[in-house]
C-alpha positions as CSV (number, residue, x, y, z in Angstrom):
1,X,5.6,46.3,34.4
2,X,7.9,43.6,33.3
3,X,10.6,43.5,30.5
4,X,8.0,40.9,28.4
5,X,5.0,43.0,28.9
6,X,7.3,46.0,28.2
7,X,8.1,44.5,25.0
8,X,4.2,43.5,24.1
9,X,3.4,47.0,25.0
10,X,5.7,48.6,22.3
11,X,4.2,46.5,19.5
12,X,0.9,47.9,20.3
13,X,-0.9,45.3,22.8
14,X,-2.7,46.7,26.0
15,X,-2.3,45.4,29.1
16,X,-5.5,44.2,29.4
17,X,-4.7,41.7,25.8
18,X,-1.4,40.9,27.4
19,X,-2.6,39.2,30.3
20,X,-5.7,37.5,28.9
21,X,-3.1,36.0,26.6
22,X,-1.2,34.9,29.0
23,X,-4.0,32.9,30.9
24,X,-4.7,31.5,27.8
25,X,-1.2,29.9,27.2
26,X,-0.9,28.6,30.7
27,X,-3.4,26.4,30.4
28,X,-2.3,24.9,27.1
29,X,1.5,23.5,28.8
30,X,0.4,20.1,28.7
31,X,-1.2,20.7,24.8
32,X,2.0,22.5,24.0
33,X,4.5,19.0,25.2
34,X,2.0,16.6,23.0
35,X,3.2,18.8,19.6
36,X,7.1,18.9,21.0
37,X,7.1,15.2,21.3
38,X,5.5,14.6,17.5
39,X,7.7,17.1,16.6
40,X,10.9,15.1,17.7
41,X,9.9,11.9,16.2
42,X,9.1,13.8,12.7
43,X,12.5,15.2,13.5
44,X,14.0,12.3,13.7
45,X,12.2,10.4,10.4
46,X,13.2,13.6,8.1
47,X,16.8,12.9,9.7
48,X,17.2,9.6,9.0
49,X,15.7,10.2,5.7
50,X,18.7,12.4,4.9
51,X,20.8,9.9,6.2
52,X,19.8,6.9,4.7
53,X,19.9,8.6,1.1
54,X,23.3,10.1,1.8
55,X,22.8,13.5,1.9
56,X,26.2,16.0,0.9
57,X,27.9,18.7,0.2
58,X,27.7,18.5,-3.6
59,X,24.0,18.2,-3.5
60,X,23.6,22.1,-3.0
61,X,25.8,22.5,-6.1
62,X,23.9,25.2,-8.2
63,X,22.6,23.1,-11.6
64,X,21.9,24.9,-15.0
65,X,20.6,24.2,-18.3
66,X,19.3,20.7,-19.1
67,X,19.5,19.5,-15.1
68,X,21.0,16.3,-16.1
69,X,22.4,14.6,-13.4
70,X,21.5,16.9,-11.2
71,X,22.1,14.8,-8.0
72,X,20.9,17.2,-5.2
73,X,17.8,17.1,-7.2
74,X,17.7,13.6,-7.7
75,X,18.3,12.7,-4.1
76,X,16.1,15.6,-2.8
77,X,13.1,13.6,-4.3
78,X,14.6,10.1,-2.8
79,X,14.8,11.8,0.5
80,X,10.7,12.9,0.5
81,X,10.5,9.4,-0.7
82,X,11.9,7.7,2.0
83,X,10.3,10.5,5.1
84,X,6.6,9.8,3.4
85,X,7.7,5.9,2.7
86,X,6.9,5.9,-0.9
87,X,8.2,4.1,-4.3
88,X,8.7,7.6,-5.5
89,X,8.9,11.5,-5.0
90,X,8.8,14.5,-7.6
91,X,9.9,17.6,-5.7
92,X,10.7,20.6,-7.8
93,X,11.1,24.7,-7.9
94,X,9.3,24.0,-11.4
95,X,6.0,23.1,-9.7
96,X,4.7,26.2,-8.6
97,X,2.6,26.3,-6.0
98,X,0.0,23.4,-4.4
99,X,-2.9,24.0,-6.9
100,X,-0.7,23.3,-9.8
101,X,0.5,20.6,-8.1
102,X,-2.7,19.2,-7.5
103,X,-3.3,20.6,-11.0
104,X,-0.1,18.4,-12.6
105,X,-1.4,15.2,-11.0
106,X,-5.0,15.1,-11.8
107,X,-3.9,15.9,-15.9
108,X,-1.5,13.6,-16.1
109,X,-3.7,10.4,-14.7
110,X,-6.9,11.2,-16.1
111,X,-7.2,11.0,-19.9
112,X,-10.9,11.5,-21.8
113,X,-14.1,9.8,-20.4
114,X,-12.5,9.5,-16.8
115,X,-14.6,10.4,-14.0
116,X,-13.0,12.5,-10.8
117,X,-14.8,12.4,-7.7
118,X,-14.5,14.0,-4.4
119,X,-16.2,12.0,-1.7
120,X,-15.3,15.1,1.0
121,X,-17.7,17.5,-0.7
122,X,-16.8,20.6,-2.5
123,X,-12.8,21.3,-3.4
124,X,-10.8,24.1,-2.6
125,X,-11.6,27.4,-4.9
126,X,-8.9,27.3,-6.7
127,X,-9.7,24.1,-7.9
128,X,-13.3,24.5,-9.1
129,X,-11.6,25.9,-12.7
130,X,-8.6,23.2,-12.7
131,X,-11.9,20.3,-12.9
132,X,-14.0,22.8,-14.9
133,X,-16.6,23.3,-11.8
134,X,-16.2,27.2,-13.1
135,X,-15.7,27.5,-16.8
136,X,-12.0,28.0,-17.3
137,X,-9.6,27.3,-20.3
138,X,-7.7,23.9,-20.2
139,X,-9.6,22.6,-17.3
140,X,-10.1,19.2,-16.7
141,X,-14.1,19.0,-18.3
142,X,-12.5,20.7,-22.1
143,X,-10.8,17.4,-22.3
144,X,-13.7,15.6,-21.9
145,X,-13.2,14.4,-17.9
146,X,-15.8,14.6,-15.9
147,X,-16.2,15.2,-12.2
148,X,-18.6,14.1,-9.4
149,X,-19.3,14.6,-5.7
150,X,-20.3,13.7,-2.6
151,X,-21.9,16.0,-0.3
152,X,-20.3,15.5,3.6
153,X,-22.8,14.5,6.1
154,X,-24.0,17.2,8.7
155,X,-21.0,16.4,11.1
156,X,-18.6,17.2,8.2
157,X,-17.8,13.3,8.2
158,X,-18.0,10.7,5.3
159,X,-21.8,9.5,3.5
160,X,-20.4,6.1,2.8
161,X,-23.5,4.9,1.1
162,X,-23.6,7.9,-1.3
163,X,-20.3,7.5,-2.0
164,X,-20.9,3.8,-2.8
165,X,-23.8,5.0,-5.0
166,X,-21.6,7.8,-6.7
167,X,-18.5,5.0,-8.0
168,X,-18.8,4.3,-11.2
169,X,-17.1,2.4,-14.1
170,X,-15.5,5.6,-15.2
171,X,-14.3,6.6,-12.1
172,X,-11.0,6.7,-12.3
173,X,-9.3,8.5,-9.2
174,X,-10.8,9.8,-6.0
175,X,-9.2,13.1,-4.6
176,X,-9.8,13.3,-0.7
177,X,-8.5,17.0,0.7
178,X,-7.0,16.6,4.2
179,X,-7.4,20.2,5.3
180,X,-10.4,22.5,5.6
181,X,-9.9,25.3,3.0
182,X,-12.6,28.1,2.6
183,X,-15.0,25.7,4.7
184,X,-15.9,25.0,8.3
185,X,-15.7,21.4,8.1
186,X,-13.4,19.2,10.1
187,X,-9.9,19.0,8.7
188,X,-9.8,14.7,8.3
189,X,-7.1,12.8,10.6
190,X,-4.9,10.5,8.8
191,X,-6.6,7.7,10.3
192,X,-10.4,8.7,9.0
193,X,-8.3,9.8,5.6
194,X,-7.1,5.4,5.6
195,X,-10.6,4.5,6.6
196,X,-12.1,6.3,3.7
197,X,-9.1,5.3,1.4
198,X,-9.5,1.2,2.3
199,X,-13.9,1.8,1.7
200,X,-12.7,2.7,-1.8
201,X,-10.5,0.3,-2.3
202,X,-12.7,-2.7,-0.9
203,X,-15.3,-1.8,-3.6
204,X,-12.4,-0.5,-6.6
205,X,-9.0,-1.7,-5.7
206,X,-8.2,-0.1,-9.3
207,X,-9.2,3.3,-8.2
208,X,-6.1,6.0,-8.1
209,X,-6.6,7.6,-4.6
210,X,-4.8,11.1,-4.3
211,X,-4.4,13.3,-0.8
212,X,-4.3,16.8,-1.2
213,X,-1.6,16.8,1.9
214,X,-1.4,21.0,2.2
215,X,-1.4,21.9,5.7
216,X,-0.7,18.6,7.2
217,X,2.5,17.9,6.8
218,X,4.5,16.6,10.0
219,X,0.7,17.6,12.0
220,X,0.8,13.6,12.8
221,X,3.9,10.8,13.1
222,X,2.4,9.4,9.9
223,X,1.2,10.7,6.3
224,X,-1.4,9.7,4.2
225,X,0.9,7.3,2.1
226,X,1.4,5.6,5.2
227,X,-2.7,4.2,4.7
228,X,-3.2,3.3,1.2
229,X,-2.4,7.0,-0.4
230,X,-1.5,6.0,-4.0
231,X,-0.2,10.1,-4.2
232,X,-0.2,12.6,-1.9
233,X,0.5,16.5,-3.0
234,X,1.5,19.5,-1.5
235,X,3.4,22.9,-1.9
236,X,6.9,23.8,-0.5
237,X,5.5,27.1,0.5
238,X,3.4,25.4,3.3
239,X,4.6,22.7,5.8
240,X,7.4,20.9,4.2
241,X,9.6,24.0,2.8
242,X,10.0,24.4,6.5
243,X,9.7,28.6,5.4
244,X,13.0,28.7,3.6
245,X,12.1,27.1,0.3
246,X,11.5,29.9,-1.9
247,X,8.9,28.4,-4.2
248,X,8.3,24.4,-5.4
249,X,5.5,21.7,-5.1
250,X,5.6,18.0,-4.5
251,X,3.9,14.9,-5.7
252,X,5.0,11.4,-3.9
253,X,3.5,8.1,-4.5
254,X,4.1,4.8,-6.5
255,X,6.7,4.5,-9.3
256,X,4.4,4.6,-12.4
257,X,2.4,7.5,-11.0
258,X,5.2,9.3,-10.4
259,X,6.4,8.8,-13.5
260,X,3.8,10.0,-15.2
261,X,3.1,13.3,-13.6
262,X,6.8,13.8,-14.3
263,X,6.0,13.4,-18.3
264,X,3.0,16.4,-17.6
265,X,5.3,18.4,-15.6
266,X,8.0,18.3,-18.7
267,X,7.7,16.3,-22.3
268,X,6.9,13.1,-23.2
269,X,9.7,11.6,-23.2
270,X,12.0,13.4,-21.0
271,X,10.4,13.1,-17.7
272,X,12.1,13.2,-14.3
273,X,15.9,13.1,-16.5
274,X,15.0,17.6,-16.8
275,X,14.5,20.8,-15.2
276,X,17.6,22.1,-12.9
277,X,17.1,22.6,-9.3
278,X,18.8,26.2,-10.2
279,X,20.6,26.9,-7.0
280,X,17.8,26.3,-4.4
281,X,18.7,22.9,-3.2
282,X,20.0,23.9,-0.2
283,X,17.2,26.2,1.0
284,X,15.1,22.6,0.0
285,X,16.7,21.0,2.3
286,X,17.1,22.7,4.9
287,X,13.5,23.6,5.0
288,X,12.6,20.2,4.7
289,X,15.2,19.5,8.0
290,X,13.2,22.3,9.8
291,X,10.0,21.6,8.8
292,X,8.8,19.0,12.1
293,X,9.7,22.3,14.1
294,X,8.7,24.7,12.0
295,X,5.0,22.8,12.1
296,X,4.6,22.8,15.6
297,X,5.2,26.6,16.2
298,X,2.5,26.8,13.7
299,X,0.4,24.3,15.4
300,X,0.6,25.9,18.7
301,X,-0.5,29.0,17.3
302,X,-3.6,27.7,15.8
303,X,-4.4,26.2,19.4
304,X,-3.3,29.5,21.2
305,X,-5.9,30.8,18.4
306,X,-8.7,28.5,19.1
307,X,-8.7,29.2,22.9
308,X,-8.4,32.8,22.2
309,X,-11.3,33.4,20.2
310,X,-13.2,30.5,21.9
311,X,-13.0,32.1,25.4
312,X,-14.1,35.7,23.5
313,X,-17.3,34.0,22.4
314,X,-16.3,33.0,18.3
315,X,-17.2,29.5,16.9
316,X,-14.0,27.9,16.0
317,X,-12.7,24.9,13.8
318,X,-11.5,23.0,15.5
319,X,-12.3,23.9,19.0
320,X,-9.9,24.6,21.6
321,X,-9.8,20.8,23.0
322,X,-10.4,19.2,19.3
323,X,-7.1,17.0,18.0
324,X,-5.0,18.6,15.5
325,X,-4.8,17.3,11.5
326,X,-3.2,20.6,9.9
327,X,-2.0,23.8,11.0
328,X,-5.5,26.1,10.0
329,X,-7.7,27.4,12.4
330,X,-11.0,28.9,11.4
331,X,-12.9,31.6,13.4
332,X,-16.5,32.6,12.2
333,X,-16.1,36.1,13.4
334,X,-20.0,36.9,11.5
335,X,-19.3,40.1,9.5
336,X,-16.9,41.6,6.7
337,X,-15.7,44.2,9.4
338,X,-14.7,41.6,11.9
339,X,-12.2,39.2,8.8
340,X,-11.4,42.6,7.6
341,X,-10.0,43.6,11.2
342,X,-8.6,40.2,11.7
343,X,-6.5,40.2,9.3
344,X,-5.1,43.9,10.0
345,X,-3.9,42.9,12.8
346,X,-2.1,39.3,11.3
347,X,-0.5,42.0,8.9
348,X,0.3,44.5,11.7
349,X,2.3,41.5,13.6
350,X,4.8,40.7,10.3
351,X,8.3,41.2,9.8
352,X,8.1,42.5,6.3
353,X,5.3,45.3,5.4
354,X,3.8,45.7,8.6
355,X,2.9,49.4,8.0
356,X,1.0,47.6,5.1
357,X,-3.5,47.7,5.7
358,X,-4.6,44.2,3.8
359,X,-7.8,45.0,1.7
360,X,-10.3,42.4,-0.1
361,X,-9.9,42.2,-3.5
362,X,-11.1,40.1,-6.5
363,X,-8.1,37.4,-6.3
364,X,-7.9,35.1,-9.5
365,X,-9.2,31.4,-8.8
366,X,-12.0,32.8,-6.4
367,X,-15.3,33.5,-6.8
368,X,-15.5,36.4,-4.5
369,X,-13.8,38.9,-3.3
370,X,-10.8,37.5,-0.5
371,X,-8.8,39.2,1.9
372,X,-5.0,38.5,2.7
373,X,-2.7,39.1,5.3
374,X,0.9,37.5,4.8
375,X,4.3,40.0,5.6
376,X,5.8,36.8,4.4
377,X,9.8,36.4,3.4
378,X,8.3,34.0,0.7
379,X,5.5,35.9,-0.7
380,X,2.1,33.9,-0.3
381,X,3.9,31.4,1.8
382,X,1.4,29.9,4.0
383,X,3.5,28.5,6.7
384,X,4.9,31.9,7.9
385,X,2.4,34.1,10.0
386,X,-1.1,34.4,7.6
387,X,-4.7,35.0,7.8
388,X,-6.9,35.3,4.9
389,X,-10.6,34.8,4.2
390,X,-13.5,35.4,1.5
391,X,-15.8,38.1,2.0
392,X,-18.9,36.3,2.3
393,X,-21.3,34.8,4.8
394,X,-20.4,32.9,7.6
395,X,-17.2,35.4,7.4
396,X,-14.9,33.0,8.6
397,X,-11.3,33.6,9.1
398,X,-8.1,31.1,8.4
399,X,-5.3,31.7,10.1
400,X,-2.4,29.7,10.0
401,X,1.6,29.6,10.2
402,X,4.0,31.2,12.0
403,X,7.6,30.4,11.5
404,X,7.9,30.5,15.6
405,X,5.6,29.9,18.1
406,X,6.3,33.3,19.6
407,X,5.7,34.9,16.5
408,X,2.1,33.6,15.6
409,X,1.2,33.9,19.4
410,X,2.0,38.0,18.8
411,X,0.2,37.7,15.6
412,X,-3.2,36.4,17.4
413,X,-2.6,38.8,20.4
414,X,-2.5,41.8,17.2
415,X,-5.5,40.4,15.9
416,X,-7.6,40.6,19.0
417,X,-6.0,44.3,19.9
418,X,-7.1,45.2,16.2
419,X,-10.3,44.1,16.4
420,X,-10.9,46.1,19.3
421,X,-9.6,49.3,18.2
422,X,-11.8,48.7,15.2
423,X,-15.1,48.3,17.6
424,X,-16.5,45.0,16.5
425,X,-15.0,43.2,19.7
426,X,-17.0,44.7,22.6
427,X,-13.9,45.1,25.5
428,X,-15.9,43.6,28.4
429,X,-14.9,40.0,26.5
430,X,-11.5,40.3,27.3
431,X,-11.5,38.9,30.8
């Protein structure tokens, strides 16, 4: 027995797990150089990013109070301006998570009589009560704003006509969501994302086009705003906190709609002159430095993951050969017993609370009952080692993160060993 499967061994994989993983990764090498190399030049953007904008010592002062002047602030946001080439950037610890994000932008663009519409089908759960899809106080449809959608066509790909059909003179601004969610669609390229943005603006050059970015960040060389994005949102606590930022959200874009979720966020008024960065500056940036790197453990995770549970006979989204567009990988594992294992075993693999058993329960935003596995450092961060999925048909997991590559390959490896010691993976599978 070697060292390594020595050390596998003592955090509770069999040999016969062991190995299989490591047939698995052998054949991903070449897989495994393609997401070093994007990783380098992502690198290398952020980097000259933090260059270009001056980046210093004082900018990790700690800031109080009012936050005027609060310079490592101020030339945070200038820094994800410049790495998502954009006229503007609002990056802040006051911005909670990525649904209020999301949440902060839509409010403070549409106004009464607007029309939202998602040409990519149904929105993340969360967001069904922020547009008022489920009844829920100070959504979106109380102040008069309503929402329409487009149904995705059976490949999980664009209805162009339909969406022609659905634009309207109300329509105000079109919110395209990059990743997956709670679905088994594809997760859309940056590419498809710019062919779908220029269709829209071709027919409504007028029309406000917003990327929910969560999960994609530093996936590809180039972002959303980089094809016609007018905003692009996302949450600290994924991708671009790199795993050290503690909480925060971001909204980049053009100037004026910038400037205007920065009015929502604080008063009319006040804008982007308040709200003190309170001492976690430096964990910003630094996670932001780290976050090309931190992104591609994750992403060779989520292709150790595919091949994994592809070879043990699970549907997966993507599939093991499929490009990548953001770091989650769903598994229809076909019954509450099989997520519910899953996800024991994610937990089992954590640094912090792995004596911890993840049970479903009825999470707010959701309409059913949801399972989560996350011994995060940064409690629901995403980007670290997670799995989590609703309890309900097809019973489809969503694993994603891993602050290391070696940390979400042990975390797939727990997952399998869990699900057999649970019985719903038959052992003859594992060959």
């Amino acid at each position: 027995m070697t060292d390594m499967e020595k050390m596998y061994q003592e955090l509770g994989i069999s040999k016969k797990v062991w190995e299989f993983g490591e047939k698995v990764e052998k054949k991903l090498a070449e897989r495994f150089q393609e997401f070093d190399r994007t990783a380098e030049y992502n690198q290398l953007k952020v980097l000259h990013a933090m260059q270009k904008n001056k980046v210093n010592e004082a900018c990790f002062n700690y800031v109080s109070g009012y936050g005027y002047n609060d310079m490592g602030r101020d030339t945070l946001e200038a820094v994800y301006a410049s790495a998502f080439h954009t006229e503007a950037a609002l990056v802040r610890p006051q911005i909670t998570c990525g649904t209020h994000a999301l949440a902060l932008a839509l409010s403070a663009i549409l106004r009464p009589g607007d029309e939202l519409l998602s040409p990519v089908g149904k929105p993340y759960d969360t967001l069904e009560e922020v547009i008022g899809i489920r009844q829920s106080k100070g959504s979106l449809a109380e102040y008069g704003i309503t929402y329409k959608q487009v149904e995705l066509l059976e490949d999980g790909y664009f209805d162009y006509p339909a969406i022609e059909r659905a634009l309207n003179d109300r329509t105000k601004l079109v919110t395209i969501q990059r990743s997956k969610g709670y679905q088994t669609r594809p997760s859309y390229s940056v590419e498809k994302i710019g062919e779908l943005i220029a269709f829209i603006k071709a027919r409504r050059p007028d029309i406000i086009c917003m990327v929910d970015n969560c999960y994609g960040e530093f996936v590809e060389r180039i972002e959303p705003s980089d094809v016609g994005a007018d905003m692009i949102v996302g949450s600290l606590i994924k991708n671009p906190g790199g795993g050290l930022a503690p909480i925060g959200g971001y909204i980049a874009g053009k100037e004026e709609l910038i400037e205007s979720c920065a009015y929502r966020l604080t008063s009319p008024g006040l804008g982007r002159e308040v709200g003190a960065s309170l001492g976690v500056m430096t964990s910003f940036y630094q996670g932001f430095f780290l976050a090309p790197t931190v992104t591609c453990g994750a992403l060779k995770g989520a292709v150790f993951a595919a091949n994994i549970y592809e070879q043990l006979g699970y549907t997966v989204v993507p599939d093991g050969k499929e490009s990548r567009h953001d770091i989650i990988q769903a598994v229809k594992l076909g019954t509450p017993e099989g997520v519910i294992a899953f996800c024991k075993g994610i937990q089992a693999a954590a640094p912090v609370d792995s004596y911890v058993s993840p049970e479903p329960w009825a999470m707010p935003g959701y309409d059913s009952d949801v399972i989560m596995a996350a011994g995060a450092f940064v409690q629901g961060s995403s980007i670290e080692l997670s799995a989590d999925g609703p309890i309900k048909p097809p019973y489809a997991v969503y694993f994603q993160g891993g602050l290391t590559w070696y940390h979400a390959k042990l975390g797939i490896l727990k997952s399998v060993q869990a699900m057999l010691d649970a019985g719903v993976l038959e052992e003859d599978r594992v060959v």
